[in-house]
SESETI-324851 format. One record per residue (C-alpha): residue number from 1; y, x negated, z; residue in one letter. Coordinates in nm, 3 decimals. Example, Ala and Ser with C-alpha at 12.3 -4.5 7.8 and 13.67 -1.06 7.14 Angstrom:
% SESETI-324851
+-----+---------+---------+---------+---+
:   k :   north :    east :      up : r :
+-----+---------+---------+---------+---+
:   1 :  -0.450 :  -1.230 :   0.780 : A :
:   2 :  -0.106 :  -1.367 :   0.714 : S :
+-----+---------+---------+---------+---+
% end
This chain:
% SESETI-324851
+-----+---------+---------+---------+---+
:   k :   north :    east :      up : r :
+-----+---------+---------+---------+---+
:   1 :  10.891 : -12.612 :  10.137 : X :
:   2 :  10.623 : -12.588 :  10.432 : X :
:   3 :  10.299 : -12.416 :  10.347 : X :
:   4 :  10.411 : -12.179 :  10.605 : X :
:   5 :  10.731 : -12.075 :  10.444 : X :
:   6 :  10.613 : -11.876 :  10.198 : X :
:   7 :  10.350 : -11.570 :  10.142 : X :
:   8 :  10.208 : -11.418 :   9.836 : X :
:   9 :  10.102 : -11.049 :   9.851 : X :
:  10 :   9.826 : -10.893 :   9.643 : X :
:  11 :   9.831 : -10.510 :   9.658 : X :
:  12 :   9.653 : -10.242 :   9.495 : X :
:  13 :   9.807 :  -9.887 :   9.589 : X :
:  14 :   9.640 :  -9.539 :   9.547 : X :
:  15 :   9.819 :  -9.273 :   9.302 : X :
:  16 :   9.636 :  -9.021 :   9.518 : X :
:  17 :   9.846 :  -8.950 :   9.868 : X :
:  18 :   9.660 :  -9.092 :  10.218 : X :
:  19 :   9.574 :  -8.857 :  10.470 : X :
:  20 :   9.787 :  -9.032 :  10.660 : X :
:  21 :  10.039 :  -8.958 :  10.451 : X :
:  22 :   9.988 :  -8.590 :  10.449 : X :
:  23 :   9.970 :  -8.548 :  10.810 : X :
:  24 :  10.323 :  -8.747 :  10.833 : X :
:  25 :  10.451 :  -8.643 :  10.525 : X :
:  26 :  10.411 :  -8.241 :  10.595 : X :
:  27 :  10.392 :  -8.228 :  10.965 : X :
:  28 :  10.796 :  -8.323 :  10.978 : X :
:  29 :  10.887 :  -8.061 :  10.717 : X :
:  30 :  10.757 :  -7.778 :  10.942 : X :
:  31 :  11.060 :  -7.771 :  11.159 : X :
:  32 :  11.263 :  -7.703 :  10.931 : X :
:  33 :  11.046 :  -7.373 :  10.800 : X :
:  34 :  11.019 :  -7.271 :  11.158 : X :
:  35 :  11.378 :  -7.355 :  11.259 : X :
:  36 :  11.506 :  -7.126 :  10.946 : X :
:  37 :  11.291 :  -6.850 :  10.972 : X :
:  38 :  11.344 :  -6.826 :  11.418 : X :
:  39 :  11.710 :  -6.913 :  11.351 : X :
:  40 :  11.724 :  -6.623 :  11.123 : X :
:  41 :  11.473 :  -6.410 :  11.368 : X :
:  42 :  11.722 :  -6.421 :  11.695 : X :
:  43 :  12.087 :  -6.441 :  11.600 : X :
:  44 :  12.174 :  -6.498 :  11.935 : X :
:  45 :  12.245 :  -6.830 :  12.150 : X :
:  46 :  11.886 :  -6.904 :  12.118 : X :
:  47 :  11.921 :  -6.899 :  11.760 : X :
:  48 :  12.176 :  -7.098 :  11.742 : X :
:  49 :  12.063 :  -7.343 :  11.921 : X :
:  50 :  11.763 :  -7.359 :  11.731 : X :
:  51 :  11.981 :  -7.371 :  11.414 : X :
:  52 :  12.113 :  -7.720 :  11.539 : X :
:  53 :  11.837 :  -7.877 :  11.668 : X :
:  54 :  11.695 :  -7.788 :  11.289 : X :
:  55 :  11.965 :  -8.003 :  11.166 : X :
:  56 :  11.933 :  -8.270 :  11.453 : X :
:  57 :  11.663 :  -8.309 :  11.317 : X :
:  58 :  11.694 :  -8.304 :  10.962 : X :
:  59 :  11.922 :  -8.609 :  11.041 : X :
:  60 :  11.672 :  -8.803 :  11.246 : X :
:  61 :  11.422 :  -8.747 :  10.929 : X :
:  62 :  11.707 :  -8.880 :  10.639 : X :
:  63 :  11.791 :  -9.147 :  10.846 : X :
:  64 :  11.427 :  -9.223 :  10.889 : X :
:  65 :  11.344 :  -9.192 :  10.499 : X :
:  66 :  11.672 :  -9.456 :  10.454 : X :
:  67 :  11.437 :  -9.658 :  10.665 : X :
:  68 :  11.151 :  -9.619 :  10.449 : X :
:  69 :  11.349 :  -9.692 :  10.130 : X :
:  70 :  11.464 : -10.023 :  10.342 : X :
:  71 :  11.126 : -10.117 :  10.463 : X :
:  72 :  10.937 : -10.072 :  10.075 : X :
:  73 :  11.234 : -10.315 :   9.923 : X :
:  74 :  11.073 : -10.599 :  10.143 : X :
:  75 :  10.778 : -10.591 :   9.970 : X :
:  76 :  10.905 : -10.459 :   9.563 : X :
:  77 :  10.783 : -10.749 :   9.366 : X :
:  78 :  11.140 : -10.973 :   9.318 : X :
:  79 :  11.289 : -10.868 :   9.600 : X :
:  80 :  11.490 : -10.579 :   9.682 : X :
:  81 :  11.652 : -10.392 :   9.395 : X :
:  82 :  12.029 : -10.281 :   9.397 : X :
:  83 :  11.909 :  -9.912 :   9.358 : X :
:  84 :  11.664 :  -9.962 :   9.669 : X :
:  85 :  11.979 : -10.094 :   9.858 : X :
:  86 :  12.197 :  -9.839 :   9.763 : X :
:  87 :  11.971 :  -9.523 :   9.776 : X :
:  88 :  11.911 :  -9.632 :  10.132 : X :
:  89 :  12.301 :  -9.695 :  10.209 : X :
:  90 :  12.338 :  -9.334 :  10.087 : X :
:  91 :  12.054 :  -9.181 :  10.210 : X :
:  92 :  12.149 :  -9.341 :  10.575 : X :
:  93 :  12.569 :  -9.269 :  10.503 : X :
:  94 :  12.472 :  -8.869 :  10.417 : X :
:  95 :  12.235 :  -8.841 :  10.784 : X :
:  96 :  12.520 :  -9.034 :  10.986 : X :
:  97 :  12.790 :  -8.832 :  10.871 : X :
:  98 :  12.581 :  -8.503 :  10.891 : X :
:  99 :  12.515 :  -8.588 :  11.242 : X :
: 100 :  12.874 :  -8.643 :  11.265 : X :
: 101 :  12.963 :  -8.338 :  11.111 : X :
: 102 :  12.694 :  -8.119 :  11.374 : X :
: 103 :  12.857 :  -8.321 :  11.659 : X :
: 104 :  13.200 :  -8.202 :  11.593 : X :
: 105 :  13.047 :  -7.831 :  11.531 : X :
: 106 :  13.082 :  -7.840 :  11.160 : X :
: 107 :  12.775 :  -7.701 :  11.081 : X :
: 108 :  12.809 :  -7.629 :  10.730 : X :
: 109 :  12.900 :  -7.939 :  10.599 : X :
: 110 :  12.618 :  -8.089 :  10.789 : X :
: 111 :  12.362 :  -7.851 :  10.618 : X :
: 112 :  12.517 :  -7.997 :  10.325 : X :
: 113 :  12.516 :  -8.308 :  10.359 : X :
: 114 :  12.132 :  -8.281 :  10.446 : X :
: 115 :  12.082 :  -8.093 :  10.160 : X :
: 116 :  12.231 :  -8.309 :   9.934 : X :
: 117 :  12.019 :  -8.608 :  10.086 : X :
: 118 :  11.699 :  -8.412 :  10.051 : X :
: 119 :  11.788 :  -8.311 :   9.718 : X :
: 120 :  11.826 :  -8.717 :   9.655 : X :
: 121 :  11.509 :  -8.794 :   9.807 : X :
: 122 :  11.321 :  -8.541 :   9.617 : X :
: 123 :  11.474 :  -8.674 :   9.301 : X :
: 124 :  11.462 :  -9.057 :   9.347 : X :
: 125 :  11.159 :  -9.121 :   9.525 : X :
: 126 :  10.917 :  -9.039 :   9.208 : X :
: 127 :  11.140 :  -9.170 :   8.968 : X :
: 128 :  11.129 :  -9.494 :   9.218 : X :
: 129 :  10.779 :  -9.443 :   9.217 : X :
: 130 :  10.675 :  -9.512 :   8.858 : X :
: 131 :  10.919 :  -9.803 :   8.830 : X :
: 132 :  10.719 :  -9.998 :   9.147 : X :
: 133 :  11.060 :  -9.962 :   9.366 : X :
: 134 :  10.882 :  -9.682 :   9.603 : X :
: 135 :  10.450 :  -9.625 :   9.683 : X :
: 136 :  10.289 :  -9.487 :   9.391 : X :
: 137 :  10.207 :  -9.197 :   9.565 : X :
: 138 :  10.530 :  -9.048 :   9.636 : X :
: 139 :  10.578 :  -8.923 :   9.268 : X :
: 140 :  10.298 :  -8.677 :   9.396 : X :
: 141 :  10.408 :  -8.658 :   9.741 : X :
: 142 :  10.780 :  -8.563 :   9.726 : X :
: 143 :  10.842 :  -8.303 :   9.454 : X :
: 144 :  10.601 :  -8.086 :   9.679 : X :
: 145 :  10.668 :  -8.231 :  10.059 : X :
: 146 :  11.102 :  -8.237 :  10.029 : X :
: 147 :  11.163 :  -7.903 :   9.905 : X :
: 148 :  11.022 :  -7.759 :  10.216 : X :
: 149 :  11.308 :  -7.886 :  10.402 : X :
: 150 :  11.539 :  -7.805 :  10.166 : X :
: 151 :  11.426 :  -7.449 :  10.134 : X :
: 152 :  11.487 :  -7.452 :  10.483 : X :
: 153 :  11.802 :  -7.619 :  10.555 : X :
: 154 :  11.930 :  -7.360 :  10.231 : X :
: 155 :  11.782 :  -7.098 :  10.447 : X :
: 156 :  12.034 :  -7.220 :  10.742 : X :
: 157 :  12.332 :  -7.266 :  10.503 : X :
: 158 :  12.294 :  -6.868 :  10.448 : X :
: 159 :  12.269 :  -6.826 :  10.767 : X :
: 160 :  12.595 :  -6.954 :  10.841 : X :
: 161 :  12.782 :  -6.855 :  10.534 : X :
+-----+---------+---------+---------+---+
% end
């Protein structure tokens, strides 16, 4: 094997959450509290069509966070775990097949779809966390960043029930 063929990684990773982390961990949950609370505020077209650019983009964020759980496995001590693979395979089936689902106009089986994926995230990530499969910090970060967009894609679900 050529020198260049393999690379050994050294890393020491804060329990406390970056500011980086907070400004890209929050920021994207705010659409979600805004898009509930306007969607509920005008019940009109507007509404509407804030309601499913909410879930648009609750889609684009679970198929995002499938991305993340990809992207840590390439650097988990060992290699990728089966649990990384498969928490990102269902993380990234439940945001295609919402999108699906808003595409076609079912809207509440998108919602919950997403909710069921945000309810996964919330769940998995610290647990992933403390076994070295995720950042340390997400045990801190999730339990108090996800629920915002589940509160609000609940919020929508009500909405259209």
């Amino acid at each position: 094997m050529r020198p260049d063929d393999r690379r050994t990684l050294t890393v020491s990773e804060p329990r406390a959450i970056p500011w980086l982390s907070i400004v890209f961990g929050y920021g994207p949950m705010l659409p979600f509290a805004f898009g509930a609370a306007f969607a509920w505020w005008r019940r009109d077209d507007l509404g509407d069509a804030i309601l499913y650019l909410t879930i648009l983009w609750g889609c684009a964020i679970l198929l995002f966070l499938s991305g993340v759980r990809r992207g840590v496995s390439f650097r988990t001590e060992g290699g990728p775990s089966f649990t990384q693979i498969a928490t990102m395979i269902g993380l990234f089936s439940l945001g295609f097949v919402a999108l699906l689902a808003a595409s076609l106009g079912q809207t509440v089986t998108a919602l919950a779809l997403l909710i069921a994926g945000f309810t996964a995230v919330a769940i998995l990530d610290p647990v992933a966390a403390r076994s070295g499969e995720a950042p340390l910090f997400f045990a801190r970060l999730r339990p108090t960043q996800i629920p915002i967009a589940i509160l609000g894609l609940c919020a929508l679900l009500a909405l259209k029930l």
